[in-house]
C-alpha positions as a Markdown table, in Angstrom:
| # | Residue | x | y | z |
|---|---|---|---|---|
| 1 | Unk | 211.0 | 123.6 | 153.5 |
| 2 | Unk | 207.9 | 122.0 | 153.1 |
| 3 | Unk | 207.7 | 118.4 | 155.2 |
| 4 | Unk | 209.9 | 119.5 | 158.0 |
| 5 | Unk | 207.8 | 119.5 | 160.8 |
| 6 | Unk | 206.4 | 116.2 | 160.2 |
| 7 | Unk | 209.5 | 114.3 | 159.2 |
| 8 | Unk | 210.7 | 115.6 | 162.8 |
| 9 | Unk | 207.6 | 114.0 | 164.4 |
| 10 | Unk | 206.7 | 111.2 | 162.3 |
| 11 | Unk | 203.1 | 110.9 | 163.2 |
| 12 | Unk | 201.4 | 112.2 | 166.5 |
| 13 | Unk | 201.9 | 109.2 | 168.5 |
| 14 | Unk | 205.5 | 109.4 | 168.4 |
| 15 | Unk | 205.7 | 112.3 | 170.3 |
| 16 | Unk | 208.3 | 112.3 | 173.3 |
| 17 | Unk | 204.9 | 112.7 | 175.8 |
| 18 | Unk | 204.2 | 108.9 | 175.0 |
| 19 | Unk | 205.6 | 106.7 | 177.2 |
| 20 | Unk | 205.6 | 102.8 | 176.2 |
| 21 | Unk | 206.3 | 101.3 | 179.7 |
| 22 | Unk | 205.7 | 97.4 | 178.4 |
| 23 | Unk | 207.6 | 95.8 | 175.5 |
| 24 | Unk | 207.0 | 92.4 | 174.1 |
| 25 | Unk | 210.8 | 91.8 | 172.1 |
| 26 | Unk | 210.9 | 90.1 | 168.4 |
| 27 | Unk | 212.1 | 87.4 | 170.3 |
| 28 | Unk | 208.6 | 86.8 | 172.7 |
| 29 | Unk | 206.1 | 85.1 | 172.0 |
| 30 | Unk | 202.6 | 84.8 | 173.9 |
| 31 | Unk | 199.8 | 82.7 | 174.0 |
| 32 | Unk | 197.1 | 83.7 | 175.6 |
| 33 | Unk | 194.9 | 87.2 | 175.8 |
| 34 | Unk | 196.8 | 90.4 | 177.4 |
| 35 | Unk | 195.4 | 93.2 | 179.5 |
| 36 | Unk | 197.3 | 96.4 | 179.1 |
| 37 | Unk | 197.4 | 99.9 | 180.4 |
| 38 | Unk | 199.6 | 102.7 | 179.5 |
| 39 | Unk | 201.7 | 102.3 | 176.2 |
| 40 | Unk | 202.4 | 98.3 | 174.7 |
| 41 | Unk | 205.2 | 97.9 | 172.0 |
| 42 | Unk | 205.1 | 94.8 | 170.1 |
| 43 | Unk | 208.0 | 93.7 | 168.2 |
| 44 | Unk | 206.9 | 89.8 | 168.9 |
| 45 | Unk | 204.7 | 87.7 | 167.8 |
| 46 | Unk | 201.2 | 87.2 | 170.5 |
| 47 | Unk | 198.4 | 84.7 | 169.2 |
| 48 | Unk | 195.4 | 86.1 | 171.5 |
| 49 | Unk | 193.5 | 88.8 | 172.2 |
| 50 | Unk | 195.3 | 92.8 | 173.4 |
| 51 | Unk | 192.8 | 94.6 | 175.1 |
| 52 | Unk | 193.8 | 97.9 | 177.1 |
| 53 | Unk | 192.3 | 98.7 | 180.3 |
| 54 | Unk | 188.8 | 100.2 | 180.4 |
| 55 | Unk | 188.4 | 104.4 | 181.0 |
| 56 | Unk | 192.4 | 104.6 | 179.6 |
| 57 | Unk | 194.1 | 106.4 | 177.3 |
| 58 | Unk | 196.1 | 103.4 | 176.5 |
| 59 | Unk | 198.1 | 102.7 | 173.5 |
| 60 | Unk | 199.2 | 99.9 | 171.6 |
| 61 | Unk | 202.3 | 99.7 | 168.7 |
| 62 | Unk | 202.5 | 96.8 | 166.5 |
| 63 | Unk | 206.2 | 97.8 | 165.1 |
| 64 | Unk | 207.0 | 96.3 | 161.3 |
| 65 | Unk | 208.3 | 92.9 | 163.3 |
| 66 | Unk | 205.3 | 92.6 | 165.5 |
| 67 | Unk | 202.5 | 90.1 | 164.6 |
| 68 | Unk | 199.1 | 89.5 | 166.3 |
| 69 | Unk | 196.9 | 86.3 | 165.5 |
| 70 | Unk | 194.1 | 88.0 | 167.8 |
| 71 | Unk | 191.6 | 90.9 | 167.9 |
| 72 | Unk | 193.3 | 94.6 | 169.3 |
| 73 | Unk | 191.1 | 96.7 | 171.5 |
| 74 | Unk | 192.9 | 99.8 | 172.8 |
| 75 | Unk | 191.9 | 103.9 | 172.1 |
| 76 | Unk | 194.7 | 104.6 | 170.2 |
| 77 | Unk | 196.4 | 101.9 | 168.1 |
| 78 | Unk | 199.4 | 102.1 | 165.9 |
| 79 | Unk | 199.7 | 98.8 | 163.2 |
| 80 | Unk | 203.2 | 98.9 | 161.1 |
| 81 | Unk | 202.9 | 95.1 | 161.6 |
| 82 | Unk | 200.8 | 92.6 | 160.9 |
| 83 | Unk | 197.3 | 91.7 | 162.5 |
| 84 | Unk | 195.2 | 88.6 | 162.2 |
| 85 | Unk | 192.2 | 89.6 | 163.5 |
| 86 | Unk | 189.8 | 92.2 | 163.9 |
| 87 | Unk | 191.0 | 96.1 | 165.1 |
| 88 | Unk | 188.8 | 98.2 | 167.4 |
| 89 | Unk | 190.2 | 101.5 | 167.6 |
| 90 | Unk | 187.6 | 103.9 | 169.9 |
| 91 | Unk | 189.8 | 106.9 | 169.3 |
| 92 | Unk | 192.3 | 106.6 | 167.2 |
| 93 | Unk | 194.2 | 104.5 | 164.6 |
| 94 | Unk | 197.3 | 104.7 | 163.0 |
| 95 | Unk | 197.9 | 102.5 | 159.4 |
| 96 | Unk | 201.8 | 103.1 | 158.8 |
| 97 | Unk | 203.3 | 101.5 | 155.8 |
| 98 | Unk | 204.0 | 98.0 | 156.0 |
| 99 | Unk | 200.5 | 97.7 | 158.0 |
| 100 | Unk | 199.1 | 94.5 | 157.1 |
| 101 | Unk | 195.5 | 93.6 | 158.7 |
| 102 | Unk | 193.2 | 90.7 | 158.0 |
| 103 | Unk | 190.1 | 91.6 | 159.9 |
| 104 | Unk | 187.8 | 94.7 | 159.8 |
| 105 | Unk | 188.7 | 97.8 | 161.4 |
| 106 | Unk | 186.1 | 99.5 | 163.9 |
| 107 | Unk | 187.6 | 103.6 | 164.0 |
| 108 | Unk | 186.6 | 107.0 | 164.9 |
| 109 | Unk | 189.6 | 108.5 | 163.5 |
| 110 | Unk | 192.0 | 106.8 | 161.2 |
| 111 | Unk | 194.8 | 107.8 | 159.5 |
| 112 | Unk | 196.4 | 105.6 | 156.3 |
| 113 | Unk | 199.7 | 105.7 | 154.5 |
| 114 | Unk | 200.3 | 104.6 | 151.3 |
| 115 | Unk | 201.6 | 100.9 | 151.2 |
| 116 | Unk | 199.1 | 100.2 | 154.0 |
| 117 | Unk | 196.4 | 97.2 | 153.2 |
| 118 | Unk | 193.1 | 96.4 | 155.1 |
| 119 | Unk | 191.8 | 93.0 | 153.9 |
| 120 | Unk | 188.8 | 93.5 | 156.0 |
| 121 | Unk | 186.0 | 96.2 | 156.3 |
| 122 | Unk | 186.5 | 99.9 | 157.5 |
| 123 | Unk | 183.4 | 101.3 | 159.8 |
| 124 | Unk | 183.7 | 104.3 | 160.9 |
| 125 | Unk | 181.9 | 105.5 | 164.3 |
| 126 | Unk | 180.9 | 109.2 | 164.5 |
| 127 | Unk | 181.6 | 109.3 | 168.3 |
| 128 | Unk | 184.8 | 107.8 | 169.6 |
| 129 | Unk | 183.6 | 104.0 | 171.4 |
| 130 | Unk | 183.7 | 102.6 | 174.9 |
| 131 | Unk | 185.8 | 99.5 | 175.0 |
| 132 | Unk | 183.9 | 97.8 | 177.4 |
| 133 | Unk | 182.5 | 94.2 | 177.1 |
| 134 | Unk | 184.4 | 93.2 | 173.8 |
| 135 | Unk | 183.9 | 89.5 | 173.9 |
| 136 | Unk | 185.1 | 87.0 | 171.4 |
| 137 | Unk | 181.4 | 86.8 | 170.6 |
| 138 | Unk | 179.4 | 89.9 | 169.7 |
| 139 | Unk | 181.4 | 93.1 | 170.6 |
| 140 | Unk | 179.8 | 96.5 | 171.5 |
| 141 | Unk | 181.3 | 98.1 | 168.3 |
| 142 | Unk | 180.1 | 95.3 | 166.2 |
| 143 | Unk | 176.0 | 95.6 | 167.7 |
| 144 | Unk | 177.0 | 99.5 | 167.1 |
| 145 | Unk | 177.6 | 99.1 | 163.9 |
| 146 | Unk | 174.7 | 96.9 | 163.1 |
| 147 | Unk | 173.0 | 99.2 | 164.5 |
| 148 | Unk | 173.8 | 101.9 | 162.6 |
| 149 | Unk | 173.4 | 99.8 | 159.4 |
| 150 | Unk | 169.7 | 98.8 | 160.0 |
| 151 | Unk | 168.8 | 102.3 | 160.8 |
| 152 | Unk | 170.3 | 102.9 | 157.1 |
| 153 | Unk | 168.5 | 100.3 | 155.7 |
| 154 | Unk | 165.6 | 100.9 | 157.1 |
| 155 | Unk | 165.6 | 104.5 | 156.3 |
| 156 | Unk | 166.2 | 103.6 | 153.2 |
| 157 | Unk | 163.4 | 101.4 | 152.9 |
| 158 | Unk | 161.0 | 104.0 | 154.6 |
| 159 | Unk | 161.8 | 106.4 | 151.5 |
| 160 | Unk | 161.2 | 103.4 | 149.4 |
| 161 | Unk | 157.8 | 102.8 | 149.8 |
């Protein structure tokens, strides 16, 4: 019937090919920034910045217990938790449910379910984004998106006058 298949699945990321080799438990917390390659779970609570390994194919879970005070920067992220902090996504992003995120989210391809809330702005990039020198000043996706927005505005101004 219709549904099926993706009640089986439950999203792509779930898959049996995805391999989460590093869990942080709802009873861990950290302090501190965290490196990651390969697949992070996060059922605890981390109050710094996640940032996956450059030239990966990393992904990062934040499961319906897990909370970050911190800004995520993997290729593929999945948020069922909540996130303090700014999301960069240079591949893919996953908003399940109970996905709670106070910060903007930098995407190339997102997908959102109903219940999910973004108290932040969405910007979209046309061309999935290196996750190289992300700083806790100005990121690369941040100078790419002003980027994009002053070519807008001044395209728009060029037509104007």
């Amino acid at each position: 019937m219709w549904g099926k298949s993706k009640q089986k699945g439950k999203g792509r990321h779930n898959s049996p090919n995805i391999h989460f080799d590093t869990l942080v438990s709802s009873k861990t917390q950290i302090e501190g920034d965290l490196q990651f390659s390969g697949g992070l779970h996060i059922d605890g609570l981390i109050r710094g910045t996640i940032r996956a390994e450059e030239d990966s194919e990393a992904i990062v879970r934040i499961s319906d217990i897990g909370e970050i005070d911190g800004d995520v920067i993997a290729p593929h992220i999945i948020v069922n938790g909540t996130v303090h902090g700014d999301v960069y996504a240079s591949k893919h992003i996953e908003l399940a449910k109970n996905a709670s995120i106070k910060g903007n989210v930098y995407y190339h391809l997102i997908e959102m379910a109903m219940g999910a809330e973004v108290n932040g702005n969405l910007v979209h990039h046309k061309e999935p984004v290196s996750i190289k020198n992300h700083d806790s000043g100005e990121s690369t996706e941040t100078k790419a998106a002003e980027q994009v927005a002053l070519k807008a505005v001044s395209g728009s101004d060029s037509n104007n006058g």
